[in-house]
C-alpha positions as CSV (number, residue, x, y, z in Angstrom):
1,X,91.8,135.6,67.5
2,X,93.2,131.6,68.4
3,X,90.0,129.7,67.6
4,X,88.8,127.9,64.7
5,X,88.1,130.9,63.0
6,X,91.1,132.5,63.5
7,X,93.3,129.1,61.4
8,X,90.9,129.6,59.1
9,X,91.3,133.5,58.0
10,X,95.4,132.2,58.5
11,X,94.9,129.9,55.6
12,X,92.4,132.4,54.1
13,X,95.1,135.3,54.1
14,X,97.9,132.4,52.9
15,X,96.0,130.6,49.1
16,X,95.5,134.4,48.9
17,X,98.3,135.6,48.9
18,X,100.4,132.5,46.9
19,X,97.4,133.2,44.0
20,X,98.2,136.7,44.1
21,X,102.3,135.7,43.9
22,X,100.8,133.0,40.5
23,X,99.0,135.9,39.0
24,X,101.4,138.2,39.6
25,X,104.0,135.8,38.0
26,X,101.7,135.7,34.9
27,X,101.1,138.8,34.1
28,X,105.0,139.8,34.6
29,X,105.6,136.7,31.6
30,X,102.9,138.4,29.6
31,X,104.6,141.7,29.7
32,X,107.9,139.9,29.0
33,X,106.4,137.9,26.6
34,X,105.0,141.1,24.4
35,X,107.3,144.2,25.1
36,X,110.1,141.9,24.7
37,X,111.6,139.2,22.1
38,X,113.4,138.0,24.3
39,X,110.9,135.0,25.0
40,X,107.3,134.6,23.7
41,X,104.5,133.1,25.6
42,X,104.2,129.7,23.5
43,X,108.2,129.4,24.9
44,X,107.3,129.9,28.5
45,X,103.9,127.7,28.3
46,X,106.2,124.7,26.9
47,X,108.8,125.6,29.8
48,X,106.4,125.2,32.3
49,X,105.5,121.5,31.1
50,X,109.0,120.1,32.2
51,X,109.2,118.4,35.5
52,X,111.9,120.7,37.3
53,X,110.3,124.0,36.0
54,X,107.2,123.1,38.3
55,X,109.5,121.9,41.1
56,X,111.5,125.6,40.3
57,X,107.8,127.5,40.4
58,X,106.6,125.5,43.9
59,X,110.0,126.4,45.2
60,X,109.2,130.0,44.7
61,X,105.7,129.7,46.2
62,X,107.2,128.2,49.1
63,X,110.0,131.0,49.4
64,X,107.3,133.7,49.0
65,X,105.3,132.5,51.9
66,X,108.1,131.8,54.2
67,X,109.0,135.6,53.1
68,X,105.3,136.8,54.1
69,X,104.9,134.7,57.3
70,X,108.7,136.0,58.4
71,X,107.8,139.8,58.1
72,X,105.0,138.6,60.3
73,X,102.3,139.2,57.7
74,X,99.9,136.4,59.1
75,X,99.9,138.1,62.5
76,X,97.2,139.7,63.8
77,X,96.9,142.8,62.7
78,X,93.5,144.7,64.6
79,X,95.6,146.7,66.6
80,X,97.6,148.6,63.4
81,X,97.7,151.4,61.7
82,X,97.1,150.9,57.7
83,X,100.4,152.6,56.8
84,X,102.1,150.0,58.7
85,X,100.0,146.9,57.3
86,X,101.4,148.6,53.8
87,X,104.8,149.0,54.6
88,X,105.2,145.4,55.5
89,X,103.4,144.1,52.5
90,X,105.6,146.4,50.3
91,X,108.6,145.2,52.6
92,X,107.7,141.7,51.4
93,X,106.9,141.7,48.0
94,X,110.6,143.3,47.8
95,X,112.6,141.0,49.5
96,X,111.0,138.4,47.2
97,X,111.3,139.6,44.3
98,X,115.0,140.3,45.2
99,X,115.1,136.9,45.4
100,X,113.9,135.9,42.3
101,X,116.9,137.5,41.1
102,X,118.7,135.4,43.2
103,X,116.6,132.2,41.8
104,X,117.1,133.7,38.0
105,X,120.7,133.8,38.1
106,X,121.8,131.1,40.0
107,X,119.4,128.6,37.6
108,X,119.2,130.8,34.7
109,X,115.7,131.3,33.8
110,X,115.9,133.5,31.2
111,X,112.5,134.9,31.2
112,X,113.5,137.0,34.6
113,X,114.7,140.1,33.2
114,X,114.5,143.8,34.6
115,X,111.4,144.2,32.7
116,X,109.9,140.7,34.3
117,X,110.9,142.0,37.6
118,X,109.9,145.6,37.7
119,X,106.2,144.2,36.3
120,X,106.1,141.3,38.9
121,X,107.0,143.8,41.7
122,X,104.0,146.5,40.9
123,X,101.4,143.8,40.0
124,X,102.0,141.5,43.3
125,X,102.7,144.7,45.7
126,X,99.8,146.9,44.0
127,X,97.5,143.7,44.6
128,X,98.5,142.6,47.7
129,X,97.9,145.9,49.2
130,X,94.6,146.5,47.6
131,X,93.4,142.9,49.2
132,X,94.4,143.5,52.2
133,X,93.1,147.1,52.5
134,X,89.6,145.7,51.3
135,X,90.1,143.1,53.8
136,X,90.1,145.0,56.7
137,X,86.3,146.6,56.9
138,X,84.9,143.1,56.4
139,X,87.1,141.5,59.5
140,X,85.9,144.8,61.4
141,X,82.2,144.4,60.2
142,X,82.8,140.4,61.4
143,X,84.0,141.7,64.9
144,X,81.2,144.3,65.2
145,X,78.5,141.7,65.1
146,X,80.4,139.9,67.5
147,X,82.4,137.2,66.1
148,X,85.9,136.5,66.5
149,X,86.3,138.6,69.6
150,X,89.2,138.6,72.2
151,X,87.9,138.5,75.8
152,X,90.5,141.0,77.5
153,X,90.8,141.6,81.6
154,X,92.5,144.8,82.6
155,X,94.0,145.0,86.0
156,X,94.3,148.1,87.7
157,X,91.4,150.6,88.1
158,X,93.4,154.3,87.8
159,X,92.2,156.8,85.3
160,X,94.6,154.7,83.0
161,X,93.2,151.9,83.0
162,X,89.4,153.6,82.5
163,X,90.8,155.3,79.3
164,X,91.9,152.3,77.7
165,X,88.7,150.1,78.3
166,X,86.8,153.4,77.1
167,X,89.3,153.6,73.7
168,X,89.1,149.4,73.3
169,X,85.2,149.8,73.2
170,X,85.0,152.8,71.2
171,X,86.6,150.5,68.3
172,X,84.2,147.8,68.3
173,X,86.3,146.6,65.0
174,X,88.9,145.5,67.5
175,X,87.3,142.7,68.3
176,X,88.0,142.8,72.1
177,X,84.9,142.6,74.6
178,X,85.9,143.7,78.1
179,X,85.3,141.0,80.9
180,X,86.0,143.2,84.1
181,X,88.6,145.2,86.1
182,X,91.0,143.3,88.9
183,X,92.6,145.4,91.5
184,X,92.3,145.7,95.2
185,X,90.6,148.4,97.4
186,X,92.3,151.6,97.7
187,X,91.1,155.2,98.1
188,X,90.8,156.3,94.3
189,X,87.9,153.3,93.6
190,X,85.5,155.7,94.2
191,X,86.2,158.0,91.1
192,X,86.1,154.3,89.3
193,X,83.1,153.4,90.6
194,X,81.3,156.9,88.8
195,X,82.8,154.9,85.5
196,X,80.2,151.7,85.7
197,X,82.6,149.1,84.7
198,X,82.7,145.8,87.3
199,X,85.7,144.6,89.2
200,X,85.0,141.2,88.7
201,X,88.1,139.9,91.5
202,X,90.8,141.4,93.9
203,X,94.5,140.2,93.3
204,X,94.2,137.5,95.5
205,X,91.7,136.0,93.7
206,X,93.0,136.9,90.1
207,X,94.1,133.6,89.6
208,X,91.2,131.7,90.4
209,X,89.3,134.3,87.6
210,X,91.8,133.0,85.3
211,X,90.9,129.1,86.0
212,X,87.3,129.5,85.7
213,X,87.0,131.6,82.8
214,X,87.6,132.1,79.3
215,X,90.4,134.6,79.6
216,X,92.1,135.6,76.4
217,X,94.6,138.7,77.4
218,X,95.6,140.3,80.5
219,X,96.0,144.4,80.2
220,X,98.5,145.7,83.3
221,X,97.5,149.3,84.1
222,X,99.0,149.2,88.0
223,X,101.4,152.2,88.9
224,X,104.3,150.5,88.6
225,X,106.3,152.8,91.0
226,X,103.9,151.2,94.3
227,X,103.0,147.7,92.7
228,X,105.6,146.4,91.3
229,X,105.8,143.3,92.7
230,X,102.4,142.9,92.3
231,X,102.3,143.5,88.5
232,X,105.1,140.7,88.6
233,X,103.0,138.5,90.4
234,X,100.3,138.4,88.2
235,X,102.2,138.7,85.0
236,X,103.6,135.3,86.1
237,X,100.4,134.0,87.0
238,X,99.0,135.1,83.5
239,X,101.8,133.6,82.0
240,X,101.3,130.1,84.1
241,X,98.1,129.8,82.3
242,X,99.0,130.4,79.0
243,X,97.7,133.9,78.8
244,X,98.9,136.7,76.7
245,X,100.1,139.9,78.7
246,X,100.3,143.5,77.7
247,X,101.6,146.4,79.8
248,X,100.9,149.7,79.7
249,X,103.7,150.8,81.6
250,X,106.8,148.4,80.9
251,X,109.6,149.1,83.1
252,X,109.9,145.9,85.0
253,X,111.7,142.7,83.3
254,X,108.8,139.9,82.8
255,X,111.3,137.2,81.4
256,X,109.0,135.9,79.3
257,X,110.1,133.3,76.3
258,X,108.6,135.8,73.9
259,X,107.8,139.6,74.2
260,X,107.6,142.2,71.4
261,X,106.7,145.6,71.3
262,X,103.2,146.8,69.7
263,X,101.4,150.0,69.6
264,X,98.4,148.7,71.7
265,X,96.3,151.7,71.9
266,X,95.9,153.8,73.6
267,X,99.6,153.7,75.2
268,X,103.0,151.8,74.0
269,X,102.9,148.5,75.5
270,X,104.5,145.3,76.0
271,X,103.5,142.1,75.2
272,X,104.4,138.5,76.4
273,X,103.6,135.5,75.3
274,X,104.4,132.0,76.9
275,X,104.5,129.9,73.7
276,X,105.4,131.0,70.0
277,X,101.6,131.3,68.4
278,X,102.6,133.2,65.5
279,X,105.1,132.6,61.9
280,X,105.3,130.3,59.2
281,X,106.3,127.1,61.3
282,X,102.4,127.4,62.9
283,X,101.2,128.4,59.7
284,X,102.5,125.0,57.6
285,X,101.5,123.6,61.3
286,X,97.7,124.3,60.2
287,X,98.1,123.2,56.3
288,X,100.0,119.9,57.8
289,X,96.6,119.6,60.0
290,X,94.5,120.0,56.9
291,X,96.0,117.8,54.8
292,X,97.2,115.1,56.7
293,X,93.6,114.7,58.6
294,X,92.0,114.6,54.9
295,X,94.3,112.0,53.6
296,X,93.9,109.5,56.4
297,X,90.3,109.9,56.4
298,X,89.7,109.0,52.8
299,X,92.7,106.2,53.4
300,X,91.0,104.8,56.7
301,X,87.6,104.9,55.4
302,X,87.1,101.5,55.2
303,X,88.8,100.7,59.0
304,X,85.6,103.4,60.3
305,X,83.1,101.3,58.4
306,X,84.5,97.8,59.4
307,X,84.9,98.9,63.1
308,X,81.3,101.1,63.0
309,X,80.0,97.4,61.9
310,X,81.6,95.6,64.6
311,X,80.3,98.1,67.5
312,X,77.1,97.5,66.3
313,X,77.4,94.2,66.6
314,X,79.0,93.9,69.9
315,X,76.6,96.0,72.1
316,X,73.2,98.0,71.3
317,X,74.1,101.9,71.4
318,X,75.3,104.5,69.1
319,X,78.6,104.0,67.1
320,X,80.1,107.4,68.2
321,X,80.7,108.7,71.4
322,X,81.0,112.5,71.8
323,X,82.5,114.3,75.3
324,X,82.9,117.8,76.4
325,X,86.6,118.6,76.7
326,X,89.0,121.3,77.2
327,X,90.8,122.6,74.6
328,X,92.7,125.6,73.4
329,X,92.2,128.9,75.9
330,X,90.3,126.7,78.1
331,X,87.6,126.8,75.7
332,X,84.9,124.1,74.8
333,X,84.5,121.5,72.8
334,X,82.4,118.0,71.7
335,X,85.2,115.7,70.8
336,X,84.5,112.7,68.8
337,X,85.5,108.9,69.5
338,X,84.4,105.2,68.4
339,X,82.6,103.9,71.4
340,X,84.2,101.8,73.7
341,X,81.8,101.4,76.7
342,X,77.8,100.5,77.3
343,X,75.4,102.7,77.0
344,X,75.1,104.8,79.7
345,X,78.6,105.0,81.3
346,X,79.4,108.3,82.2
347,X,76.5,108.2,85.1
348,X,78.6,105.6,86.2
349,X,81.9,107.1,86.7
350,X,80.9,108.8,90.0
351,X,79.9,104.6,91.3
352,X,83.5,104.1,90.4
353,X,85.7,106.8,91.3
354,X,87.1,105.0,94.5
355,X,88.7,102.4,91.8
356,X,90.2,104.9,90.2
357,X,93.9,103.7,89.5
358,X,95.7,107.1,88.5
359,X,97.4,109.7,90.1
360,X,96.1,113.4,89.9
361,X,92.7,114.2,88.6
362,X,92.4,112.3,86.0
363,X,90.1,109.2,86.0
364,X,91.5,105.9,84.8
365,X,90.8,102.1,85.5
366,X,92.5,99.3,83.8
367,X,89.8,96.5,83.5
368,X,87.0,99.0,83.6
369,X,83.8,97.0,83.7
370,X,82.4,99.5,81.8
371,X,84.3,98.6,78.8
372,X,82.8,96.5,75.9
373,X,84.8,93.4,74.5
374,X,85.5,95.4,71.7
375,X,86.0,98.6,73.0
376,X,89.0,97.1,75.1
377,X,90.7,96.3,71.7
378,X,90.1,99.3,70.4
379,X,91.3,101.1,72.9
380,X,94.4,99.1,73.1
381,X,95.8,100.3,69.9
382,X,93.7,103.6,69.7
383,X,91.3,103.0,67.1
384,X,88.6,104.7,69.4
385,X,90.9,107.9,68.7
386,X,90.8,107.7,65.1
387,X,87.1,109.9,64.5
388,X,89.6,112.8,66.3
389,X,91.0,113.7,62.9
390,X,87.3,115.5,62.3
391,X,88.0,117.4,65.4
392,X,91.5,118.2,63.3
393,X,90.0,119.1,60.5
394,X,87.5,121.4,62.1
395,X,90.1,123.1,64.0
396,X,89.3,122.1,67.1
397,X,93.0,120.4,67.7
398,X,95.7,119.6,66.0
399,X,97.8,115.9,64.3
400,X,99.9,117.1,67.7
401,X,99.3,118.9,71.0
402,X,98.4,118.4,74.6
403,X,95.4,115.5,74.5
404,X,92.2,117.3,75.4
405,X,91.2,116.5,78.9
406,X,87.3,115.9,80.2
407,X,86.0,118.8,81.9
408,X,85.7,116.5,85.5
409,X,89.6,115.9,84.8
410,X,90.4,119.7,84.6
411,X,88.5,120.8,87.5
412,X,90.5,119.2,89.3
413,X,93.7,120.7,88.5
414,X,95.6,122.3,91.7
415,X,98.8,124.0,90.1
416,X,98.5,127.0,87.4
417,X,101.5,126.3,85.9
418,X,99.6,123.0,84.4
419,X,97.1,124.9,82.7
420,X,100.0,126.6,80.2
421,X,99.2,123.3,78.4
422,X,95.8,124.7,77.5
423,X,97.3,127.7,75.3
424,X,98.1,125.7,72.7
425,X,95.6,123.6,70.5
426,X,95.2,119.8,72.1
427,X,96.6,116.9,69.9
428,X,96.0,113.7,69.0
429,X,99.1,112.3,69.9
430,X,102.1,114.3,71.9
431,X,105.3,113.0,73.8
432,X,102.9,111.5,76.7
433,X,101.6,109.4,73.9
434,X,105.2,107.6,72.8
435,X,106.3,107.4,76.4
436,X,104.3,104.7,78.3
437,X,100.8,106.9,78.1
438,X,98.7,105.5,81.0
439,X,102.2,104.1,82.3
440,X,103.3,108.0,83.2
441,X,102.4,109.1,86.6
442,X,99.9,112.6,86.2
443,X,103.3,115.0,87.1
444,X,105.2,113.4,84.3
445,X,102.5,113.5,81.8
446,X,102.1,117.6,83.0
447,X,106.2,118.0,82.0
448,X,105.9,116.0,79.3
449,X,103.4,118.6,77.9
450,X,105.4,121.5,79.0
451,X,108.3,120.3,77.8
452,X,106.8,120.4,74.3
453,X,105.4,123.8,74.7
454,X,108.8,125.2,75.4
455,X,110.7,123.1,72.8
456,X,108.0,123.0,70.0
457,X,109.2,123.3,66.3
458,X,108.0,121.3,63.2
459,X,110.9,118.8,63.0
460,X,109.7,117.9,66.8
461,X,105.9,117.5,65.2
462,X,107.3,115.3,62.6
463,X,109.2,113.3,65.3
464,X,106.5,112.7,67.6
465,X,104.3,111.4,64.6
466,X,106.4,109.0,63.0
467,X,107.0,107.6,66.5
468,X,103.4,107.6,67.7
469,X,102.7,104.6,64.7
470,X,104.9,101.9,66.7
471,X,104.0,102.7,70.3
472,X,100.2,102.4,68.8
473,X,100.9,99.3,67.2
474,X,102.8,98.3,70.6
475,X,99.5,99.2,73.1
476,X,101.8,100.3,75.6
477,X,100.6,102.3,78.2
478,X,96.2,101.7,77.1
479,X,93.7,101.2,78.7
C-alpha cells in the first residue's frame, strides 16, 4: 500500500496513536492525582499552563512517535500474525514509558511516580492494542472490496509458486491481486497449465512487463539450484525499477540497499527494497508535506488570484492547465499547473518535435512559440508550478522528489535503471531543480535523481528546499 491511501492510513495510525499517548497521560495524572497526595489535579492543570511544561509534553509526543515508528509500527502490517502486531505495540509502549522515567528524573517532574507509570503503561498499552486489533477487520473489509490492493507478479511456475498464488488469494484481506506468472517453457508447464492462472511473459521479456505495467512486487519462486543466475537477473531488473522483491527461497546474495526478513506466507522469505519507504524519517516526510503545502497555500493566496487575473487577461483559455504524468509506481496522475501556453498546445507538440532542444526523451524548446507573454515569465521563476502543492496535499507528490514526467516523456525511456526514480513519490523541487534544471543534459538530471534516492534523509529534504527559493528567484536553467 504506497498510494495516496496508504500516507493517509500512515497519518491515520500516527494522531491515533499520539491521542492515545495524551489520554493515556491523563488518566495516569488522574490516578496520581486521587490515590495519591502527592500532587492534586488543580496542581498539574496550573503546571501545564507554563511555557516549558508544554514544550516538556510535545517533547514526549515527539519521543513517543519516534519510539513507535522505530519498532516499525507504521509498517505494513497485512502479512502478520496478531501476536506479533501485539508484541510490538507492548514492546513500544515499554520503551517509552521507560523513558519517561528517564524524562522525570533528569527534569524532575514530580508527578511521574511508580504509581503514574504503572497506570500510564496499562492504559496506553491496553488501548493501543485494542485499536489496533479493531483496526485490522476494517483494513481487511477495505481490501476485500478492492481498495488499497498490491498488484504482485510471481515468477516461476513450479508447484511452489501455484501454492502461494492459491494461499495469497485465499486471503482476499491481504490486499494483493495477482497479475500473472513469468517463467520460461520447460517440461512441468503442463501440470501449471491444469491450474488456470496466465503467464503473462517469458524472462526475456520480464522487463518490458515491468515498464509497461503497474507492477507493485515481484514473488521469486525459481529452483534456485538450476536458475540461479536467472533469479539474480531479474531480482536486479526488479530492483532497476524500483520494485519490491520477495524470495521464497533465499540462498543467493541480492545486495540490495535494504532487505529484511518477513514471514510472507506461505514460506519464509526475503525481501529487498531499493529505497528506504518505511520509519519515522518518511513518516514526518508526509506531515512536512501536509503542513508545509497548507501554509503556502493560505500564504500565496493572493499571488494565485493576481496571476489567475493576469492569465485571463493575457490570452482567452482556462486559468489551469492539467497533464497526465507519471508518478509513484509508475502510476497515474492529473497534475495541476497555471497555464503558460495557448489554447490548444499539446496537438501541437508533435508539429514541433524536430525543434526539440534537449537530450533524451524529454521535450523542451526555449523560445517555444507556443508560449504566452506571460506564461514565459511565469515559467521563468516557476510560478506555473505553484498549483503543485494541491497535488502535495492530495498525496499525489511530495515538497521534494523526482519531478513527475509527461507520459510521451517516459515512453521513451531506454535504460531500467532510470525508472528506480519512479519508486519514490515525484517532487516539486529535487537536486535537478537547484543545479541548472533545463541547463543539465537528460543523463545528469537521471543521476541527479538517483543520487537522491540512494542518499535521501530529511536534513537532505530540508537542504534542497531552502536552496530551491534562490535558484527560483535566479531563473536559471527555465524555460
Amino acid at each position: 500500500m504506497t498510494n495516496l491511501r496508504r500516507q493517509f492510513l500512515v497519518k491515520l495510525f500516527t494522531l491515533s496513536d499520539l491521542a492515545i499517548m495524551t489520554v493515556s497521560f491523563a488518566s495516569a495524572t488522574l490516578a496520581e492525582s486521587y490515590l495519591s497526595a502527592h500532587m492534586s489535579f488543580g496542581e498539574f492543570l496550573s503546571m501545564r499552563i507554563k511555557l516549558q511544561n508544554i514544550v516538556l509534553f510535545l517533547g514526549l509526543l515527539a519521543v513517543w512517535h519516534g519510539v513507535f515508528s522505530a519498532v516499525g509500527l507504521y509498517q505494513s502490517k497485512r502479512i502478520e500474525a496478531r501476536k506479533n502486531e501485539v508484541k510490538d505495540v507492548l514492546r513500544a509502549t515499554s520503551i517509552g514509558t521507560l523513558l519517561l522515567v528517564f524524562a522525570g528524573t533528569l527534569f524532575r517532574i514530580r508527578m511521574i511516580t511508580p504509581l503514574f507509570l504503572a497506570a500510564f503503561w496499562v492504559v496506553s498499552s491496553f488501548t493501543t492494542v485494542v485499536y489496533r486489533l479493531l483496526l485490522r477487520p476494517l483494513l481487511a473489509w477495505v481490501r476485500i472490496r478492492g481498495r488499497n490492493l498490491r498488484r504482485i507478479l510471481i515468477v516461476g511456475t513450479n508447484e511452489r509458486a501455484v501454492r502461494f498464488a492459491r494461499s495469497i488469494e485465499s486471503k482476499p484481506e491481504l490486499g494483493y491481486e495477482l497479475m500473472g506468472f513469468v517463467d520460461e517453457v520447460w517440461p512441468g508447464r503442463e501440470a501449471f497449465r491444469a491450474s488456470g492462472y496466465p503467464v503473462v511473459a517469458d524472462c526475456e521479456h520480464f522487463p518490458q512487463l515491468l515498464r509497461e505495467h503497474v507492477i507493485d512486487e515481484v514473488v521469486l519462486a525459481l529452483p534456485m539450484k538450476s536458475c540461479y543466475q536467472q533469479a539474480s537477473r531479474i531480482a536486479t531488473q526488479s530492483r532497476e525499477q524500483g520494485i519490491l522483491v520477495h524470495s521464497l527461497t533465499n540462498i543467493f546474495e541480492l545486495g540490495a540497499p535494504h532487505s529484511s526478513a518477513s514471514d510472507f506466507d506461505p514460506d519464509a522469505a526475503m525481501t529487498v527494497s531499493s529505497n528506504q519507504s518505511e520509519g519515522w524519517p518518511n513518516v514526518i516526510k508526509s506531515v512536512m508535506d501536509v503542513a508545509i503545502s497548507t501554509a503556502a497555500l493560505i500564504l500565496l493566496s493572493p499571488i494565485f488570484l493576481i496571476t489567475a487575473i493576469v492569465i485571463r487577461w493575457d490570452s482567452p483559455g482556462p486559468i489551469f492547465f492539467a497533464q497526465e504524468r507519471v508518478g509513484l509506481n509508475k502510476r497515474r496522475f492529473r497534475v495541476y499547473k497555471f497555464r503558460t501556453m495557448i489554447t490548444g498546445a499539446e496537438r501541437m507538440q508533435a508539429e514541433l518535435e524536430a525543434r526539440n532542444e534537449a537530450d533524451g526523451p524529454v521535450f523542451k524548446i526555449k523560445d517555444d512559440p507556443r508560449t504566452t507573454r506571460v506564461g514565459r515569465f511565469l515559467r521563468k521563476f516557476s510560478i506555473d508550478e505553484l498549483p503543485q502543492l494541491i497535488n502535495v496535499l492530495r498525496g499525489d507528490m511530495s515538497l521534494v522528489g523526482p519531478r513527475p514526467l509527461p507520459v510521451r516523456d517516459y515512453q521513451g525511456f531506454d535504460q531500467d535503471r532510470q525508472r528506480r526514480r519512479f519508486s519514490v513519490r515525484p517532487g516539486l523541487t529535487c537536486l535537478w531543480q537547484i543545479n541548472g534544471r533545463g541547463t543539465a543534459s537528460f543523463d545528469h538530471w537521471m543521476d541527479l535523481d538517483m543520487q537522491y534516492i540512494d542518499q535521501w534523509s530529511l536534513w537532505l529534504d530540508l537542504k534542497i528546499l531552502v536552496k530551491t527559493v534562490p535558484a527560483v528567484l535566479r531563473g536559471t536553467g527555465a524555460a
